[in-house]
N, CA and C of each residue as an Amber inpcrd file, in Angstrom:
protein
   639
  30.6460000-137.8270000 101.4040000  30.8540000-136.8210000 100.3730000
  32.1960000-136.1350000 100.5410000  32.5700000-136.1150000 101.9070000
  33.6130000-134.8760000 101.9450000  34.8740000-135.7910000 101.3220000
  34.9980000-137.4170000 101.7220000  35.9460000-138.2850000 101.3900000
  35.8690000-138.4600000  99.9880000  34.3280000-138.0270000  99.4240000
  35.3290000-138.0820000  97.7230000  35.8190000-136.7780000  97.2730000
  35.3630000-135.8020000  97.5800000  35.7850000-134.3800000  97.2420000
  37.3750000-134.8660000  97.6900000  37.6530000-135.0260000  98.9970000
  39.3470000-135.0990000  99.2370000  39.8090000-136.1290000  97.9030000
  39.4460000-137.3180000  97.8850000  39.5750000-138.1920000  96.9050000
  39.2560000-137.4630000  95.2140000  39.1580000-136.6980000  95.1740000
  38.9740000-136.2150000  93.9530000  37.9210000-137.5620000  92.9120000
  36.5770000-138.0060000  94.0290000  35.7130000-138.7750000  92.9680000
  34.9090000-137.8180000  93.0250000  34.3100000-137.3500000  91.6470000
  32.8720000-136.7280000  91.7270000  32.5490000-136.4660000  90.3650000
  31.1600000-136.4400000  90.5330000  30.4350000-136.3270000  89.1730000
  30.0410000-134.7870000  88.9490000  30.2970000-134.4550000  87.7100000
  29.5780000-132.9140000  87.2690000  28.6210000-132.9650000  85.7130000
  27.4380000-131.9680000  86.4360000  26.3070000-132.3190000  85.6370000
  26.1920000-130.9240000  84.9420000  25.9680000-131.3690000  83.3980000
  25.2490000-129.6900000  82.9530000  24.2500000-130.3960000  82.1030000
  22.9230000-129.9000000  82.9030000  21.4090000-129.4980000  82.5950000
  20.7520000-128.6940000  81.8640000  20.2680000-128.9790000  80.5350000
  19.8440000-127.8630000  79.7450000  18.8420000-128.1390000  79.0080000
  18.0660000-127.8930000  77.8340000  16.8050000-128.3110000  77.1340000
  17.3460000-128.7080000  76.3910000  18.4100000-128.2490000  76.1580000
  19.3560000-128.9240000  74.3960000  20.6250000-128.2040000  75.0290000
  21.7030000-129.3230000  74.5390000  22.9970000-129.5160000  74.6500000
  23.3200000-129.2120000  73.3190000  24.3580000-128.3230000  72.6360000
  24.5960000-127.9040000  71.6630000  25.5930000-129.7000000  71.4890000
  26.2020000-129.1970000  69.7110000  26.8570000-130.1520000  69.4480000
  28.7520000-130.1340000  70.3020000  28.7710000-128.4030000  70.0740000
  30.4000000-128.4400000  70.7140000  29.9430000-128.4450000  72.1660000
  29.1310000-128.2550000  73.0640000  29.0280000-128.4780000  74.8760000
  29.3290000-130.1890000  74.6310000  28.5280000-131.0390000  73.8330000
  28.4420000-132.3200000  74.0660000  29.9560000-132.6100000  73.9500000
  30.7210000-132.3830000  72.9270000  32.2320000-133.1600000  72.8620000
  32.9780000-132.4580000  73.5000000  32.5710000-131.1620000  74.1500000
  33.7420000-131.2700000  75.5440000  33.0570000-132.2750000  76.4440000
  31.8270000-132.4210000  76.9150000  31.5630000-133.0880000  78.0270000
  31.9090000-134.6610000  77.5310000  32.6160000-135.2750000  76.7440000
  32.8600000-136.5380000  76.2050000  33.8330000-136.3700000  76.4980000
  34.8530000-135.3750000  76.2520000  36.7980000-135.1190000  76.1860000
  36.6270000-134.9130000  77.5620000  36.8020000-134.4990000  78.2020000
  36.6730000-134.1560000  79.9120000  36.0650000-135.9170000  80.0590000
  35.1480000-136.5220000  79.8180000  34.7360000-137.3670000  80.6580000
  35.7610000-138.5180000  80.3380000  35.9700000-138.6970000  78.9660000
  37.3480000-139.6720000  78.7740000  38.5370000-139.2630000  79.3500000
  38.6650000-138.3050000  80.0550000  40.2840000-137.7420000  80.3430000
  40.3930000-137.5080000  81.2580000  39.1850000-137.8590000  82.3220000
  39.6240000-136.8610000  83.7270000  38.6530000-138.4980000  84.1530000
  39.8300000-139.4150000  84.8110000  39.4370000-140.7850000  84.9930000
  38.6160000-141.2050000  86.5740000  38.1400000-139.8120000  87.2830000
  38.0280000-140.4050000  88.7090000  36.8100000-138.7830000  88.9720000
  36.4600000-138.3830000  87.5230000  35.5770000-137.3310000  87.7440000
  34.5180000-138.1920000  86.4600000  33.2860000-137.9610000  86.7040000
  32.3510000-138.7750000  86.0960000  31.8290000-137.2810000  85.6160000
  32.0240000-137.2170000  84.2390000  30.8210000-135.9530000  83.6290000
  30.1930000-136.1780000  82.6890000  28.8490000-135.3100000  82.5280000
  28.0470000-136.0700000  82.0050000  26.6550000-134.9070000  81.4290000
  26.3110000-134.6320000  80.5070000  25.6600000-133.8070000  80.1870000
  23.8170000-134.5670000  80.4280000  22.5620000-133.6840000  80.9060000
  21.5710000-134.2600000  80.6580000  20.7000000-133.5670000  80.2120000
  20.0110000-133.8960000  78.3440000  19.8490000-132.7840000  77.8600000
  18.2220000-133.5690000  77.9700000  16.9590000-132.3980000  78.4370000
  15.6310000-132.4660000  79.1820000  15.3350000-131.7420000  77.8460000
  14.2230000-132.6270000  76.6110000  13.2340000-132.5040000  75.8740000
  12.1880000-132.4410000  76.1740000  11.5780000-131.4360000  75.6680000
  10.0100000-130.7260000  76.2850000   9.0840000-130.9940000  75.3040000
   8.2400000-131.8820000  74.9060000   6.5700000-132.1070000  74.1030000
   5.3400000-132.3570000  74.7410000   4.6770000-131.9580000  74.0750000
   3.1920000-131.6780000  74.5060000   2.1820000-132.3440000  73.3160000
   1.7240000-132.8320000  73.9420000   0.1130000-133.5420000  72.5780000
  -1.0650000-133.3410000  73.3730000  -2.4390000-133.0670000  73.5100000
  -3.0890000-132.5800000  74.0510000  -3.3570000-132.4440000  75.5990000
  -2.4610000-131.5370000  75.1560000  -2.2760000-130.3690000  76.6460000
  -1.6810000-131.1910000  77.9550000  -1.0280000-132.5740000  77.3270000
  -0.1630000-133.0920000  78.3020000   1.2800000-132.9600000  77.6450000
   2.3350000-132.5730000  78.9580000   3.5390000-131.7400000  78.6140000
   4.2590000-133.4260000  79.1650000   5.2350000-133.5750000  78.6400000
   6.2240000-135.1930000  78.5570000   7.6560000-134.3700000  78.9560000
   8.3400000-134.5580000  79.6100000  10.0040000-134.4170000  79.7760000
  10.1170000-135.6400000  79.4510000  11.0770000-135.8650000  78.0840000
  12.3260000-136.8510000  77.7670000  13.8430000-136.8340000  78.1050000
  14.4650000-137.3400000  79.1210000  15.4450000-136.7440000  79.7440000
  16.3390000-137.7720000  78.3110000  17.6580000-136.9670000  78.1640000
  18.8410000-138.0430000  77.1350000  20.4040000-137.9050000  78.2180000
  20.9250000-138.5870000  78.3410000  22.2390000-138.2150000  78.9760000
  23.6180000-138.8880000  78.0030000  24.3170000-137.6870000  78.0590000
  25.5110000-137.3530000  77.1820000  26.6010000-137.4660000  77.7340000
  27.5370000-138.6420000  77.1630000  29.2310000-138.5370000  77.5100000
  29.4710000-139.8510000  78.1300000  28.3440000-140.7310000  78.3050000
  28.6980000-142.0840000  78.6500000  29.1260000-142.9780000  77.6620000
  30.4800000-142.6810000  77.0940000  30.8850000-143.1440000  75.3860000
  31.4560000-144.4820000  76.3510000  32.1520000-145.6220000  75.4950000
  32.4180000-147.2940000  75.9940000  33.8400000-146.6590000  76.5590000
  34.2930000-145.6320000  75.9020000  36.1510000-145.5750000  76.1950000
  35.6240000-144.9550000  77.8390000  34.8180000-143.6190000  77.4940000
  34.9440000-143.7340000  79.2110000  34.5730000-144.2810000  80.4260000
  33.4350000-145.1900000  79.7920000  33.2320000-146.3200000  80.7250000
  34.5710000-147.1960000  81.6960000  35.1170000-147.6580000  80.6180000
  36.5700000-148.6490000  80.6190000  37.4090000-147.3840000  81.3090000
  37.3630000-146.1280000  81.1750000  38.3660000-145.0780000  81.7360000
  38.2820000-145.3720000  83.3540000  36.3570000-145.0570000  83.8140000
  36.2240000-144.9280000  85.1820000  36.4940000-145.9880000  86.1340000
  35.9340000-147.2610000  85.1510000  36.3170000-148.6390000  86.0070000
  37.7450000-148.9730000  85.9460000  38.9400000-148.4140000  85.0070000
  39.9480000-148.6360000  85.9370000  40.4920000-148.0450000  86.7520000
  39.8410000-146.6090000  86.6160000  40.6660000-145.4370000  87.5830000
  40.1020000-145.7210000  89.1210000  38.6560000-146.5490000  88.7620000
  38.0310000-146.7540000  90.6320000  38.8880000-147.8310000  91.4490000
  39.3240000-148.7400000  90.3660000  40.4850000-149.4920000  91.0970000
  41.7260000-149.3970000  91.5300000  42.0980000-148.3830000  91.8790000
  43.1140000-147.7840000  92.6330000  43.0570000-148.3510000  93.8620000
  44.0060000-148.9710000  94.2990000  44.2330000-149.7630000  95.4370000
  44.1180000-148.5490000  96.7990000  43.9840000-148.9840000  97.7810000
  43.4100000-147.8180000  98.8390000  45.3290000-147.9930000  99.5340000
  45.4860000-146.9860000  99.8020000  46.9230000-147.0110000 100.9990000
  46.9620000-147.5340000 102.5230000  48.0880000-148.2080000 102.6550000
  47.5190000-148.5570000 104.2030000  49.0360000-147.8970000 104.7560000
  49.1490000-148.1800000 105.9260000  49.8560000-147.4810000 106.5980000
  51.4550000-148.0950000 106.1790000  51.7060000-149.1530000 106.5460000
  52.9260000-149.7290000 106.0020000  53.2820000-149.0850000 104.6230000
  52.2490000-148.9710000 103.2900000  53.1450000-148.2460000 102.0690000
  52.8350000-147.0990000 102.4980000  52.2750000-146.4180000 103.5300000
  52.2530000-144.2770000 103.6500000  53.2260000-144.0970000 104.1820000
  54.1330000-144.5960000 105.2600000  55.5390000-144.5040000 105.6390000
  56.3670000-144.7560000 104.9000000  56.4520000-146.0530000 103.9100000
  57.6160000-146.2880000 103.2430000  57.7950000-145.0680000 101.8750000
  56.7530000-144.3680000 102.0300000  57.1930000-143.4920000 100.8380000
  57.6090000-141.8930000 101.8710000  57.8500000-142.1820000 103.1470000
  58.0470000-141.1770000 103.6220000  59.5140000-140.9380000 104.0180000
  59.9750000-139.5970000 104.0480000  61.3610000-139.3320000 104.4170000
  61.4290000-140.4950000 105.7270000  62.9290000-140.2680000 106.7200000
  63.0860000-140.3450000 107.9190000  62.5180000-139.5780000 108.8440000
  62.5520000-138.5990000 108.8400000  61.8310000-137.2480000 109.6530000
  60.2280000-137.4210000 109.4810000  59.8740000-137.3870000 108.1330000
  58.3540000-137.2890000 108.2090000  57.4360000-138.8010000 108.3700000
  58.5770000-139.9160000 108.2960000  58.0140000-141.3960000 108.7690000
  58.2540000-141.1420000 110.0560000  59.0180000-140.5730000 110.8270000
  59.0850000-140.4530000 112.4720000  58.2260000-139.7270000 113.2670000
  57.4020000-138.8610000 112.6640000  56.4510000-137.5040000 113.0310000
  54.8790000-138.7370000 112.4900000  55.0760000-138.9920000 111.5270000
  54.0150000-140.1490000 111.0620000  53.3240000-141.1210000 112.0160000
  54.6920000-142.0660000 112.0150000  54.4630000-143.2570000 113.2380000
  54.2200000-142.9070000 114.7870000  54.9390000-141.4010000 115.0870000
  54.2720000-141.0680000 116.3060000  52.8140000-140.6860000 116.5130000
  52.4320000-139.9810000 115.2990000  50.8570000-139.3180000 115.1500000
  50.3690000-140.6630000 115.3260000  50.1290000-142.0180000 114.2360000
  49.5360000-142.8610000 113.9360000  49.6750000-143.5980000 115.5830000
  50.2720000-143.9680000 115.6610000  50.4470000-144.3110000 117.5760000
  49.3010000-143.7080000 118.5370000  49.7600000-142.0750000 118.2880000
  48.4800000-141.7160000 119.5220000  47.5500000-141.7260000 118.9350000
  47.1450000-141.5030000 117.8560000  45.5720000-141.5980000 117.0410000
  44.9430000-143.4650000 118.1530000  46.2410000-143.7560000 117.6350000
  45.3160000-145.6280000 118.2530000  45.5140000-145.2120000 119.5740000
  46.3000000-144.7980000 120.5670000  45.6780000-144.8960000 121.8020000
  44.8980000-143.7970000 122.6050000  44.5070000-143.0740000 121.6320000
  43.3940000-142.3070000 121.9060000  42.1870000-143.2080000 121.3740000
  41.7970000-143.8900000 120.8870000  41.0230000-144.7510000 120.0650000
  40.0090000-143.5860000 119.2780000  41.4000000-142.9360000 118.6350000
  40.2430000-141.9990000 117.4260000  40.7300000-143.3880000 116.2400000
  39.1570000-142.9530000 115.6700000  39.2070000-143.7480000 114.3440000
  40.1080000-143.3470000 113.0780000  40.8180000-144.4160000 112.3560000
  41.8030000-144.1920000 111.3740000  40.9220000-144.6300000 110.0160000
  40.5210000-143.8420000 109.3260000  40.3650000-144.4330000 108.0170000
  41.3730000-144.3240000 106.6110000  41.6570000-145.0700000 106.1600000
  42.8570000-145.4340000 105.1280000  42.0410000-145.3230000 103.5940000
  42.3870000-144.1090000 102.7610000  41.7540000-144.4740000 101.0480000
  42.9530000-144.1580000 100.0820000  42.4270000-143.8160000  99.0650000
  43.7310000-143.7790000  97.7400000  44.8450000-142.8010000  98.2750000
  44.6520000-141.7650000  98.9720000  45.6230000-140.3890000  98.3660000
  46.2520000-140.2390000 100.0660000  45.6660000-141.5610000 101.3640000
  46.1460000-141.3110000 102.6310000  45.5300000-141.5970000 103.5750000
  44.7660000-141.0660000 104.7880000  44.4500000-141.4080000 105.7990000
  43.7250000-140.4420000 106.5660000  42.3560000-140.1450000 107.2420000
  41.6710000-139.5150000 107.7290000  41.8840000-139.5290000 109.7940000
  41.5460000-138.9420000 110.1270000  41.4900000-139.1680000 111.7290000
  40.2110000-138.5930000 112.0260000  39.2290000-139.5700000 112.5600000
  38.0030000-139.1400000 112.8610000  37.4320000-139.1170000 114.0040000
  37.1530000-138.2090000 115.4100000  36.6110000-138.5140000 116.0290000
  35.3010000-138.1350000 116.3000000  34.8960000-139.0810000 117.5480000
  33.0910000-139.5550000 117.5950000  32.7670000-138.4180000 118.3750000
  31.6220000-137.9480000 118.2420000  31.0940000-136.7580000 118.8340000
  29.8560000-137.3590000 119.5960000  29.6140000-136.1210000 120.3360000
  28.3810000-136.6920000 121.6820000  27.4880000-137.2600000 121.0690000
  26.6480000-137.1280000 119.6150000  25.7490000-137.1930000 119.2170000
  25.9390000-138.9340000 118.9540000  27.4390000-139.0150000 118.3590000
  27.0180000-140.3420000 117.9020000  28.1180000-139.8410000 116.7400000
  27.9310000-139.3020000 116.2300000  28.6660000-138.7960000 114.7040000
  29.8720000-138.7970000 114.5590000  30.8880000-138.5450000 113.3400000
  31.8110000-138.7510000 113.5230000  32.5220000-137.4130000 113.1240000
  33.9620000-136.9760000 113.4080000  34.5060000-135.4340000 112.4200000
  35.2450000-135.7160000 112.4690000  35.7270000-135.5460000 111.1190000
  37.0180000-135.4360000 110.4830000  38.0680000-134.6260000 111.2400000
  38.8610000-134.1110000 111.8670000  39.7880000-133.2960000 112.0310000
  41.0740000-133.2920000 111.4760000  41.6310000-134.1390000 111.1080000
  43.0470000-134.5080000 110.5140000  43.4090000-135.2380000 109.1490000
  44.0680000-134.6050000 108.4270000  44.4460000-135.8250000 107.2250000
  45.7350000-136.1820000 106.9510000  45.8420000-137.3550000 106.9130000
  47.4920000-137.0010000 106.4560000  47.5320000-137.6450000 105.0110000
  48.3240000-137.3210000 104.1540000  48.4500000-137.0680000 102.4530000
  49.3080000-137.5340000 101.7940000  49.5730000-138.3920000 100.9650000
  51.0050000-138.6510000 100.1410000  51.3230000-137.4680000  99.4840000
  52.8230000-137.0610000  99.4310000  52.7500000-135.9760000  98.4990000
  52.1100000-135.7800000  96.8070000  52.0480000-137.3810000  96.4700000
  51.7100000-136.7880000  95.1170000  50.5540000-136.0250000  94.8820000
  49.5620000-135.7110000  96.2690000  48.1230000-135.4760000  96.1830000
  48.6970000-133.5860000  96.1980000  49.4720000-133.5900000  96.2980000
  49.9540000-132.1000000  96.0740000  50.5390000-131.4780000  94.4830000
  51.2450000-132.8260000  94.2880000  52.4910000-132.1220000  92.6890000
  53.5160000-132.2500000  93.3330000  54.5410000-131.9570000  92.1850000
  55.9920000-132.0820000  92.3180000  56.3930000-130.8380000  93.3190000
  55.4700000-130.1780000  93.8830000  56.1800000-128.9580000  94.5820000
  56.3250000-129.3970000  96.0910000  55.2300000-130.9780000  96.2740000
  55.5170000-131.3370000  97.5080000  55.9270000-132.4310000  97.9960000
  57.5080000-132.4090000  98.0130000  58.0130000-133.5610000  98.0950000
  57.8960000-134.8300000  99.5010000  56.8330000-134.0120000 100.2440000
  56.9460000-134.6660000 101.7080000  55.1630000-135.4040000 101.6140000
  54.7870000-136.2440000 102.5030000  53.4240000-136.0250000 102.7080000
  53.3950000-135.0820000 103.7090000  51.7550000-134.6400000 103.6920000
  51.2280000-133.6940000 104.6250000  50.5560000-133.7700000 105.8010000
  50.4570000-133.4370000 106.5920000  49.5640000-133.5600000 107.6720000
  49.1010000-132.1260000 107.4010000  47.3650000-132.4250000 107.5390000
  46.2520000-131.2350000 107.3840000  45.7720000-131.3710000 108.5490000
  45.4210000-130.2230000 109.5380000  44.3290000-129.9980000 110.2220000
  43.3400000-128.9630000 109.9160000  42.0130000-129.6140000 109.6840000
  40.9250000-129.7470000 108.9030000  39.7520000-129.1340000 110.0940000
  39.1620000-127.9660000 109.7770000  38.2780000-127.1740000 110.0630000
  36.7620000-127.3820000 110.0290000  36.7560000-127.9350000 108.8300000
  35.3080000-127.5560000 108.0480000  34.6260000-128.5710000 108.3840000
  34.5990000-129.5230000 109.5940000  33.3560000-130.4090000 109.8020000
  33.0570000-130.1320000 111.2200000  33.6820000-129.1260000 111.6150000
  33.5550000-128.5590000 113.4800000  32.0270000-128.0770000 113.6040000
  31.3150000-128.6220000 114.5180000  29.5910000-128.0270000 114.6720000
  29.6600000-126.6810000 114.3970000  30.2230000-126.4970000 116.1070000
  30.0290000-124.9810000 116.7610000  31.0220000-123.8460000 115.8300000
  30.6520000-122.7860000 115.6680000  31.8660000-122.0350000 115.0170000
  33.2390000-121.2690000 116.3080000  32.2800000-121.7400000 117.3820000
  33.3650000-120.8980000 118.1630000  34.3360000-122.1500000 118.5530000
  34.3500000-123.3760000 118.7950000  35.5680000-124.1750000 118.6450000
  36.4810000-124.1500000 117.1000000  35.7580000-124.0740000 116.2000000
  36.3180000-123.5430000 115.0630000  37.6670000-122.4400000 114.9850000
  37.1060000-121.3660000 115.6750000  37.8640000-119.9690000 115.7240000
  38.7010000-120.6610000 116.8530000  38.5380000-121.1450000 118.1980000
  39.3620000-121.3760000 119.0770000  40.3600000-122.1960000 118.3980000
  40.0980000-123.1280000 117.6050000  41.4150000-123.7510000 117.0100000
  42.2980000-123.4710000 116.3630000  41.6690000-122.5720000 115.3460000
  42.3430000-121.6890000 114.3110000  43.3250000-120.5210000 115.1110000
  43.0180000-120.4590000 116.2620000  43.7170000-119.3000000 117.1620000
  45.0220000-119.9390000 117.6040000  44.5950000-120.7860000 118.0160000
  45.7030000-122.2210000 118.4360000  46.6670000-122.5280000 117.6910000
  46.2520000-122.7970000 116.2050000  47.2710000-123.1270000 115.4620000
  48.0980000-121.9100000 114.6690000  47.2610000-120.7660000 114.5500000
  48.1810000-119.9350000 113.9410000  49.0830000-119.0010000 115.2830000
  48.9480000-119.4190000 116.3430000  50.2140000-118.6630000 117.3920000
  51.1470000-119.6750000 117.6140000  51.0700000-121.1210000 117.3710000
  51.9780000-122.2450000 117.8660000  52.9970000-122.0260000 116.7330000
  52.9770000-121.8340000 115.9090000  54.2540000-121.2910000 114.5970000
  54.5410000-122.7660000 114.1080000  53.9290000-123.6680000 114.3960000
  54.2080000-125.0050000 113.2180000  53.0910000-124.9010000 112.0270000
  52.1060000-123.8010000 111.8760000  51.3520000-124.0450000 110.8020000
  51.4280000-123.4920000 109.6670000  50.7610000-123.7690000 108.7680000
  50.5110000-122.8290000 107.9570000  49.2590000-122.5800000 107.0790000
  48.4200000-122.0490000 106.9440000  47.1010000-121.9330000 106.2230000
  47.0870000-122.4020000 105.2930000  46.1160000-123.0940000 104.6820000
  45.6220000-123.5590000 103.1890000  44.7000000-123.5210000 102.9510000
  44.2700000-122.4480000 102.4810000  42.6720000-122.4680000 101.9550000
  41.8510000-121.9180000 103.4910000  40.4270000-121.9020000 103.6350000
  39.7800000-121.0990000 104.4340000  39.4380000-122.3170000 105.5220000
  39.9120000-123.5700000 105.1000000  39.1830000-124.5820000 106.6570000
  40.6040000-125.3230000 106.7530000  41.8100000-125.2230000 106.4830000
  42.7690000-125.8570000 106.4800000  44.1870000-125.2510000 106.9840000
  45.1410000-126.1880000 107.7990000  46.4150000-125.8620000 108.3240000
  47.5960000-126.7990000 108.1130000  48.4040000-126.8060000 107.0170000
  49.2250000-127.4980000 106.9680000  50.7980000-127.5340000 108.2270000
  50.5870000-128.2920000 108.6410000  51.9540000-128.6920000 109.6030000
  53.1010000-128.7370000 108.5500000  54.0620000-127.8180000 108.4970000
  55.1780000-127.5230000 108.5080000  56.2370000-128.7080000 109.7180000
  56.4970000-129.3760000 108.7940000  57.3280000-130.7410000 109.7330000
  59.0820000-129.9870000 109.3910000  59.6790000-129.8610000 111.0940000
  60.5660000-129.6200000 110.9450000  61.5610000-129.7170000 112.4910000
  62.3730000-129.5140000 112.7680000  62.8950000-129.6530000 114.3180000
  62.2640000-128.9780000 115.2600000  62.0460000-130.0240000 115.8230000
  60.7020000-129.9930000 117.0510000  59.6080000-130.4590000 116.9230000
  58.7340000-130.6860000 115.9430000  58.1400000-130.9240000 115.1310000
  57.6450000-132.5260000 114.5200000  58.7680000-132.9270000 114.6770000
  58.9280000-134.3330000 113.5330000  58.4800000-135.4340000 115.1870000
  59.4510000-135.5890000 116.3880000  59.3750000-136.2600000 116.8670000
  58.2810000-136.4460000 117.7870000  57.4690000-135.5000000 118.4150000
  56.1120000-135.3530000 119.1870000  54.5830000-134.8950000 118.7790000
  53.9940000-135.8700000 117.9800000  52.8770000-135.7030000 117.4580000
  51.9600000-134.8440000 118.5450000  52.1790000-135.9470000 119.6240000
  51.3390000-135.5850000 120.8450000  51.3750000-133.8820000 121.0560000
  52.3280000-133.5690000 120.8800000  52.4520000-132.1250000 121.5830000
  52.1970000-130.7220000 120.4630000  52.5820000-131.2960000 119.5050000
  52.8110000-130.1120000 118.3400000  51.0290000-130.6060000 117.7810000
  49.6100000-130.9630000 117.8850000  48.6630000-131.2750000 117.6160000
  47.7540000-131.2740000 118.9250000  48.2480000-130.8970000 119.7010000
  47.6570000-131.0090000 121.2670000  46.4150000-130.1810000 121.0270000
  46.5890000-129.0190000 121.1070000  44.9410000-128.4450000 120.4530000
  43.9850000-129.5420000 119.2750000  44.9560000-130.0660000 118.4570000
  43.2330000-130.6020000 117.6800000  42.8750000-131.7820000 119.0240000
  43.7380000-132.6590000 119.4650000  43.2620000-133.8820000 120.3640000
  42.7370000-133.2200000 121.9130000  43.0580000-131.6440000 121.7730000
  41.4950000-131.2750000 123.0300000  40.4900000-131.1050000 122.4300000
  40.3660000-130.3110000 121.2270000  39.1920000-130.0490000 120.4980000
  38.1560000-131.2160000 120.1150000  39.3090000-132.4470000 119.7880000
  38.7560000-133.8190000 119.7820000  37.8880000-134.5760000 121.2100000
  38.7240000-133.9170000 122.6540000  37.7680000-134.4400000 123.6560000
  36.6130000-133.6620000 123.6660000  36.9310000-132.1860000 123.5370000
  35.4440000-131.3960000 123.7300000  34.2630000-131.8240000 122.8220000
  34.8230000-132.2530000 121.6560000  33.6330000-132.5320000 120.9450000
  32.9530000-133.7590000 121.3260000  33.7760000-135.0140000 121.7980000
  33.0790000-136.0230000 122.7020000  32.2750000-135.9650000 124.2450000
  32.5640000-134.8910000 124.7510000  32.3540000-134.2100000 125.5910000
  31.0420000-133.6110000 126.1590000  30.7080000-132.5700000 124.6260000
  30.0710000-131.7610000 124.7500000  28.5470000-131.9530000 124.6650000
  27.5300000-131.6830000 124.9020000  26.1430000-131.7610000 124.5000000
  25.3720000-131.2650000 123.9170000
């Protein structure tokens, strides 16, 4: 789930007894136009014939154009590492290829989809957490001409490794906040050439959580 929320796939539902006529053709315009969000109205009819009550469910906005919309927008080729560097500066392909390096000889897991690349490591249980993303810029807008490296909060068990990290990254002065579970790395001198060192807190946080019981 959390990989389509980042991926921007997801479906939105509005539930009602009756769907007016103008709710239905926004939920048609939104569902033809927004190619990697599936929406979809489901309007629940209520009858009764002796004294047994029937729900007739109808669902709204699955028109043929947006059919043909979703199946080509799901084919978006996934990124692999060779095109996430080549669209990267010098500086931020050099900060890149060093991260991507120790990720493999730490043997945290790399997963590769449309918009970049996840870093996941395995926890005592067995499980896996997200801690890291790194991003093409277009997953930002024209305001971000670099990709990003995120360090990512919101799948940490305990809340007090949570806060310990967040402590970590906002005194080291390479971060910067985004949102309430997120820290964007600010890539810049010092910065670009030692993944290892300028991320050293998430890859302890990463042993403790393998670690811990």
């Amino acid at each position: 789930m959390d990989r389509n929320l980042r991926e921007g796939e997801m479906r939105l539902l509005f539930v009602a007894d009756q769907i007016p006529t103008e709710l239905r053709r926004i939920i048609e315009y939104l569902n033809e136009n927004m190619p990697r969000v599936e929406v979809l109205g489901v309007e629940i009819r209520q009858y009764e014939r002796n004294g047994i009550r029937v729900l007739v469910p109808r669902v709204i906005g699955q028109t043929e154009s947006a059919r043909q919309s979703k199946s080509t927008g799901r084919r978006k080729p996934k990124i692999d590492r060779e095109s996430f560097l080549e669209n990267s500066s010098s500086q931020s392909r050099e900060f890149f290829e060093s991260l991507l390096n120790e990720l493999e000889h730490r043997d945290v897991q790399v997963n590769w989809g449309t918009t970049g690349f996840s870093a996941r490591w395995r926890s005592s249980d067995g499980s896996r957490v997200t801690l890291g993303y790194g991003v093409v810029a277009e997953y930002y807008g024209a305001q971000q001409p670099e990709p990003v490296f995120e360090v990512y909060l919101g799948q940490i068990p305990r809340q007090e490794d949570a806060d310990w990290l967040r402590q970590e990254l906002s005194k080291s002065g390479y971060y910067s906040r985004h949102g309430e579970h997120a820290f964007h790395l600010q890539l810049g001198a010092g910065s670009a050439t030692d993944a290892g060192r300028v991320l050293e807190p998430m890859f302890q946080l990463g042993e403790r959580l393998a670690q811990s019981g």
